[in-house]
C-alpha positions as CSV (number, residue, x, y, z in Angstrom):
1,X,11.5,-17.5,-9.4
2,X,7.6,-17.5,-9.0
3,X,7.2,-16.3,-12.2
4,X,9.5,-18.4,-13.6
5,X,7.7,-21.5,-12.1
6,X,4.5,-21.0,-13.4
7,X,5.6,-22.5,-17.1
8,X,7.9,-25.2,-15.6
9,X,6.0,-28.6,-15.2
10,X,3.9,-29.1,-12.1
11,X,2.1,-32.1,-12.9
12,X,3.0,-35.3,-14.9
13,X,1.6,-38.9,-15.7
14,X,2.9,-42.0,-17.1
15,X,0.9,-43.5,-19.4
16,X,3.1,-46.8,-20.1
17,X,6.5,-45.7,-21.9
18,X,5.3,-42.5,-22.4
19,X,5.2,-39.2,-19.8
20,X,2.6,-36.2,-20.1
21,X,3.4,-33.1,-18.3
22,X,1.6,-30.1,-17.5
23,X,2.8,-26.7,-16.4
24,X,0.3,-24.5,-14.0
25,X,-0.6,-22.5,-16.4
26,X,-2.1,-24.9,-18.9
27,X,-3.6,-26.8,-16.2
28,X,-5.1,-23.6,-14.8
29,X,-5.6,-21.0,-16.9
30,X,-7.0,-18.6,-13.5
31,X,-3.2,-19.1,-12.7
32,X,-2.5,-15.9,-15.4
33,X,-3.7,-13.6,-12.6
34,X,-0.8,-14.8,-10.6
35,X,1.0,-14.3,-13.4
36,X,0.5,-10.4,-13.9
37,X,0.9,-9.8,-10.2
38,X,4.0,-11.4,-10.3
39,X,5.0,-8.7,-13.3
40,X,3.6,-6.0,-11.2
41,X,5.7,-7.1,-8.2
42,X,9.0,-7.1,-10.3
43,X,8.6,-4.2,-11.9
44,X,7.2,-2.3,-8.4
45,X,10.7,-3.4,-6.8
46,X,12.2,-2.3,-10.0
47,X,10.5,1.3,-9.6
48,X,11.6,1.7,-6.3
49,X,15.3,0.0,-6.5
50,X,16.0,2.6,-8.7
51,X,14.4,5.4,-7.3
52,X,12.3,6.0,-10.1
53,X,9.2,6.6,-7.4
54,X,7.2,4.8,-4.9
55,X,3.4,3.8,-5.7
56,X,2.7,3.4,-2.4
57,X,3.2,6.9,-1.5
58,X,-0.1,7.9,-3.5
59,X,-2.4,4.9,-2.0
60,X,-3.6,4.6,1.1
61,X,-1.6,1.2,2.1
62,X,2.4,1.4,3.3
63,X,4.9,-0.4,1.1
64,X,5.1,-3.2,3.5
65,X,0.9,-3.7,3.4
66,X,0.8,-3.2,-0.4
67,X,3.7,-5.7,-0.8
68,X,1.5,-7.7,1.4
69,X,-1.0,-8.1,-0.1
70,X,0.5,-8.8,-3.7
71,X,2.3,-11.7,-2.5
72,X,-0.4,-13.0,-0.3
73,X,-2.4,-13.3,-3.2
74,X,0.3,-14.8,-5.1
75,X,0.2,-17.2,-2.5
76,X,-3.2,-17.9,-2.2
77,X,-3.6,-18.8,-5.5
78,X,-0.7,-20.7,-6.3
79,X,-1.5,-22.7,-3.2
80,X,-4.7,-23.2,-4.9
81,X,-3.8,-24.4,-8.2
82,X,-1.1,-26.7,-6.3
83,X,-4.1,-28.5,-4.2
84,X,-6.4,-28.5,-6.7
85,X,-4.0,-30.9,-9.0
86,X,-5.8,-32.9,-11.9
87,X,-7.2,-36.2,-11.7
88,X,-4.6,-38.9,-12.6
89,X,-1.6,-36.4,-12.5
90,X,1.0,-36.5,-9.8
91,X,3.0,-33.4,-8.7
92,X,6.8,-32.2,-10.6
93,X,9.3,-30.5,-9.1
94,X,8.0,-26.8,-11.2
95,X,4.6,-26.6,-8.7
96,X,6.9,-27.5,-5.5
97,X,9.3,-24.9,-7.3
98,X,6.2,-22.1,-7.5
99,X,5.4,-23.1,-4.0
100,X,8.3,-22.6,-2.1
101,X,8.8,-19.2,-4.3
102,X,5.4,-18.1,-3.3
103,X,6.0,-18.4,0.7
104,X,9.7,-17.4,0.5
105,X,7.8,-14.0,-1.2
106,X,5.7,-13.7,1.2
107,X,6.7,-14.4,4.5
108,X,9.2,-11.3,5.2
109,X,5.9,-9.2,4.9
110,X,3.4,-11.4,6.0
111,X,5.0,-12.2,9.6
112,X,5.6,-8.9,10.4
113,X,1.9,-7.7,9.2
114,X,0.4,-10.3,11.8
115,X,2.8,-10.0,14.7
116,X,2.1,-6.1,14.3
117,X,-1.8,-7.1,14.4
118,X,-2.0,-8.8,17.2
119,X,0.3,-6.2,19.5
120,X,-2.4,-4.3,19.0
């Protein structure tokens, strides 16, 4: 759905009988990094879903901490490119879209990560 979101409108303006729109990613062109961890993401669950491997094995993070941190930077930045909307513009329903995708994504791994943290 994130990625998705990202070419869906986020902001608009009326300017008399007409309407401009923007999507994220031609408001924020920084929001392409999203983008690709978004791919990686899919195609990392793809990997594993199918039992073609498991990245995580090799690297010194756990699935759960890789998976993380890929969509806590998701988050970060799509939280960023939602706050940081252009002058004049209002919001659409494609960056409240990208935001609700973005903390859906990342709480089941987030919560846990912190909880863990602070047992400890």
């Amino acid at each position: 759905v994130l990625l998705v979101s990202f070419w869906l409108p986020w902001y608009s303006v009326s300017l008399g009988p007409f309407s401009v729109s923007a999507s994220g990613l031609s408001a924020h062109g920084w929001l392409f990094i999203a983008v690709l961890d978004s791919i990686v993401l899919v195609l990392y669950v793809l990997i594993t879903a199918f039992g073609a491997g498991d990245l995580a094995d090799q690297g010194r993070l756990s699935k759960e901490q890789l998976l993380t941190v890929m969509t806590a930077v998701n988050l970060v930045l799509v939280v960023l490119a939602f706050l940081l909307k252009p002058s004049g513009f209002g919001w659409t329903y494609g960056g409240f879209l990208a935001l609700a995708a973005a903390i859906v994504a990342f709480l089941p791994f987030g919560v846990p990560l912190v909880q863990e943290q602070r047992r400890r």
